[in-house]
N, C-alpha and C positions, 0 to 999 in steps of 0.2 A: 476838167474838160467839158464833162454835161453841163455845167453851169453855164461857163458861157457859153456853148452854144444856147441855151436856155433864151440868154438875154441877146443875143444876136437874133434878130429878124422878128421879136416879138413886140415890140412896140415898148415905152418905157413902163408904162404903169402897170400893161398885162403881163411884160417881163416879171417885173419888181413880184406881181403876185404871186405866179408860178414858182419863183425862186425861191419866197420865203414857204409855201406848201410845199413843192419838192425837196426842198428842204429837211424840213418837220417829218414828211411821211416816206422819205428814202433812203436816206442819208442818213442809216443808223448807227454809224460809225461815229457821228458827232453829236452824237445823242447829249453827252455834256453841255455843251454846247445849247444846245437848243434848252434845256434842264435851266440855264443858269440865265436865260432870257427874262427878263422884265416884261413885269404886266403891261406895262404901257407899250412897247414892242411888239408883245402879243395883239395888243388890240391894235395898233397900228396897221399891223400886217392884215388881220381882220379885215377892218376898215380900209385899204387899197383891194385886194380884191372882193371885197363886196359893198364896191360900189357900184349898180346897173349902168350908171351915164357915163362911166370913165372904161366900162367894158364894152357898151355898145358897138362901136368899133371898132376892138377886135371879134369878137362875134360876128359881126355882120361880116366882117373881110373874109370869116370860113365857110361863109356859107354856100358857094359855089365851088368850093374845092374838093375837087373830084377824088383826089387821093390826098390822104389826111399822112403829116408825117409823124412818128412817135412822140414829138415833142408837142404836137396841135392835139396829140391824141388828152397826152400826159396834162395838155391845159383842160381841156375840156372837166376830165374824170378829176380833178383839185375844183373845180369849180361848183361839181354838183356836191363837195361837202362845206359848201357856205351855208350859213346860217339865217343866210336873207334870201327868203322862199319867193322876192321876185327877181335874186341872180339865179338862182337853181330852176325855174320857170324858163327862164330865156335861154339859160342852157341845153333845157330840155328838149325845148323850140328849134334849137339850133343843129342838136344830135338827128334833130326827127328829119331836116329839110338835108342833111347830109347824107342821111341813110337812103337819098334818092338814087347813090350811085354805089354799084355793088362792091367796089373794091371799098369802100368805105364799110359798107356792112359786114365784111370779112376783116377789116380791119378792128373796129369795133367790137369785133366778137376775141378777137385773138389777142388783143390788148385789154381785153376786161374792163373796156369801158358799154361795151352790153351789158353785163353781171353789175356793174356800178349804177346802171339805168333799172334793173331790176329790183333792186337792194334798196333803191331811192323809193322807188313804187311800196315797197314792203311796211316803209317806216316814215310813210305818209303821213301816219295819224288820220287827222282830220281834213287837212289840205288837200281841198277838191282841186284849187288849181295847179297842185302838182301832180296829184295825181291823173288829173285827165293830160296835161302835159308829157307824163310817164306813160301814158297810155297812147296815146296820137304816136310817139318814139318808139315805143316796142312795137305797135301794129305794121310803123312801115320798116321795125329792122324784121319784124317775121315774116316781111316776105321772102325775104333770102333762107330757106329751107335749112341750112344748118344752125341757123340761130335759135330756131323753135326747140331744140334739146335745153335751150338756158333757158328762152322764154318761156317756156311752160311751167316752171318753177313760181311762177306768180299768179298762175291761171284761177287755185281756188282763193286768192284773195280778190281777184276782179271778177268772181262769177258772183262772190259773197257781196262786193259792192252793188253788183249790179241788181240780186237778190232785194236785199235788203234796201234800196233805194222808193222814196214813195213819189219823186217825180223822176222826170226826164230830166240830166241837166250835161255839162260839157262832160263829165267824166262816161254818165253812162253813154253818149253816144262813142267816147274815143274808146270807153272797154268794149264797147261791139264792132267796132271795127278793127280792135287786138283779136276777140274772138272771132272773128270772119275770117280773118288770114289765118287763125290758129287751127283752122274746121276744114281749111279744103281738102289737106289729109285726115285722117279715122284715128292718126299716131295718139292725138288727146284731147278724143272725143270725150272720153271718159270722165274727166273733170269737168264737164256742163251739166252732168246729170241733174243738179239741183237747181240749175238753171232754168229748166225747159218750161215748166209752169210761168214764171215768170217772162219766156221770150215769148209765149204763145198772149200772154196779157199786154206787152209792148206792143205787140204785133197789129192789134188795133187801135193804138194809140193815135187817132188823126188828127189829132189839133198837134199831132209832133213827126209830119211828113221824113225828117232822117233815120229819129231813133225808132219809128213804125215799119224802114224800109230796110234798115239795117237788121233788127230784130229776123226781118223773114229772109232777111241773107245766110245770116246764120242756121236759122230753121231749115231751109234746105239744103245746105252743107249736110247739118247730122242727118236730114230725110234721107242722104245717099248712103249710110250706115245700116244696113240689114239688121245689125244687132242695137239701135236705136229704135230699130221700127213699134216695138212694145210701148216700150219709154212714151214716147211720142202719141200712140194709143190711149194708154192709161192717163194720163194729164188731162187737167183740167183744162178748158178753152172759151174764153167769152162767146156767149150767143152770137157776136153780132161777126164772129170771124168769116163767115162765108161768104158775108158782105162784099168782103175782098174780093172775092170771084168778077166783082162787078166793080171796082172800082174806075173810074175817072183816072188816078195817075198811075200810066201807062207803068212803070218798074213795082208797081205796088201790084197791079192786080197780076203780072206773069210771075212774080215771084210766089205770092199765093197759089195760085193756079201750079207753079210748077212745084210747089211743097206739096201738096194735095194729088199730084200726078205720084211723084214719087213715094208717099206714102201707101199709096192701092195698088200700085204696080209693084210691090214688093211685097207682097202677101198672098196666101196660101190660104186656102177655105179652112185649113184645119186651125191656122195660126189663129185666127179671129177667138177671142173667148164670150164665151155666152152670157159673162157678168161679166160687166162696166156700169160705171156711174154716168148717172144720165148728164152730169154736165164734161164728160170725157171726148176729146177729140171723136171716137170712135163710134159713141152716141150721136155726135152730130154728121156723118159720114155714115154710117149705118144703124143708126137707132129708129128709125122709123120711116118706114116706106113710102107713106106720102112725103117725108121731107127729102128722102131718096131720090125721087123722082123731080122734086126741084132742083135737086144738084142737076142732075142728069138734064131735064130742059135748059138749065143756064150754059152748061157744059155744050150742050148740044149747038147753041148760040154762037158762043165761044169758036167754036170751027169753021166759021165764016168772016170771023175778026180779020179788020185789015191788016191784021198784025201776023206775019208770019210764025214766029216765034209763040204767039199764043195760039193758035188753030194747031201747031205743034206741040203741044201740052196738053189741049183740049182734048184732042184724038187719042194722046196716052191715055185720058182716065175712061173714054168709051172702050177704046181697046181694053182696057184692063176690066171690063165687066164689072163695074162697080156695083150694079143691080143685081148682080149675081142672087142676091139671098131674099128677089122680094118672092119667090114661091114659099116664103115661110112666114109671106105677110098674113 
């Protein structure tokens, strides 16, 4: 009976493919069967579903389908264990632009084809285009909040890529916008911690306006973490970060400005420790009272910006007395 429905409404070749993997991966009863299959069958079956050009089409036909049925689900999750890393790409492509509708991302999550999008990300290897692939698909199923209990099973593998990466490139921007969804709750902050050095380095990365802008997306997520506030202290931060305060592109310089807001508005005169390293977030924010006082004149600026939303940021870090400790200049 699952059979054919299988090959009812699937098109011939996507049918053919799903049948010989549901098959294989279900249908352990005929495990015989499947045992006493010839190599050349096997690659047959290989070779119809991993072909990109004869799947095109059905792929594209899902992509606007708002609710995915068991059997579309059951195609997709056969598909991301091809061998050919530009059908498991397109699949991946295809899960992501699906997951724009929520009964799909509960769908996804309940049929374990989420856990099979994760599982794929794990055992990457090397493949940056699948893994930024994997990554663009889990950022948009973790917007749906109950997905983030699965998605987060991957988190210190994409913090370690993004750690360890020495440019900017597809993956790291699509793991920062899995972390940016994955931060607006505190649920698994905790797995960035090795992170933070590295987003404060991305963070003035301008010759890479997304992954520069992303970075401080993320950044002020954990700023809103009371028990990040240390973390984010102690790290190390390029000189030229305050630059941002001044930046030209408008979502760069309020995101700085509002990581910067929340970081001083969440601190305690006693919190502050009297050793830090001079290149520490906290050094550059209060390590030296003439430099103090330039925050504070740009900041001051800043509150008459046509920007609503920035003069609202601006006035948090006056209000927060950021000057607070130049009597000990």
């Amino acid at each position: 009976m699952i059979r054919n429905l299988l090959v009812v409404g699937l098109g011939a070749v996507g049918s053919y493919a799903v049948y010989k993997v549901i098959d294989r991966l279900y249908f352990s009863e005929k495990k015989e069967d499947t045992e006493n299959e010839t190599d050349n069958e096997r690659k047959t079956s290989q070779q119809v579903y991993d072909n990109a050009d004869s799947l095109e089409g059905e792929l594209g036909g899902l992509t606007m389908c708002s609710s995915l049925s068991a059997n579309q689900l059951a195609f997709l999750s056969a598909l991301l264990q091809s061998e050919n890393p530009g059908v498991v790409e397109r699949t991946l492509c295809t899960i992501g632009n699906l997951a724009a509708f929520t009964s799909n991302q509960n769908a996804m999550r309940e049929s374990n084809l989420l856990q099979a999008v994760v599982d794929t990300l794990k055992k990457s290897d090397e493949s940056s285009g699948i893994q930024a692939c994997c990554c663009q698909a889990l950022a948009n199923l973790a917007m749906n909040v109950a997905n983030q209990a699965v998605v987060q099973s991957c988190l210190p593998f994409v913090v370690n890529k993004i750690v360890q990466s020495t440019e900017s490139d597809a993956t790291t921007l699509s793991g920062l916008k899995l972390l940016t969804n994955m931060t607006v709750m505190e649920d698994y902050h905790h797995h960035l911690y090795p992170a933070v050095p590295k987003l404060l380095q991305l963070s003035t990365t301008d010759h890479d306006a997304p992954v520069q802008l992303q970075s401080l997306k993320v950044l002020v997520n954990l700023s809103c973490n009371q028990a990040f506030i240390q973390t984010l202290l102690r790290s190390p931060v390029p000189p030229t970060f305050l630059a941002l305060l001044q930046s030209t592109m408008g979502d760069v310089q309020l995101r700085a400005l509002t990581f910067v807001a929340n970081v001083i508005s969440s601190l305690e005169d006693e919190v502050l420790s009297s050793d830090f390293a001079a290149d520490s977030l906290q050094a550059v924010l209060y390590g030296s009272g003439g430099r103090r006082r330039d925050i504070y004149a740009t900041v001051l600026k800043l509150t008459k910006h046509p920007s609503e939303d920035v003069r609202r940021q601006a006035s948090r870090v006056l209000v927060a007395k950021m000057l607070r400790y130049d009597n000990q200049d």
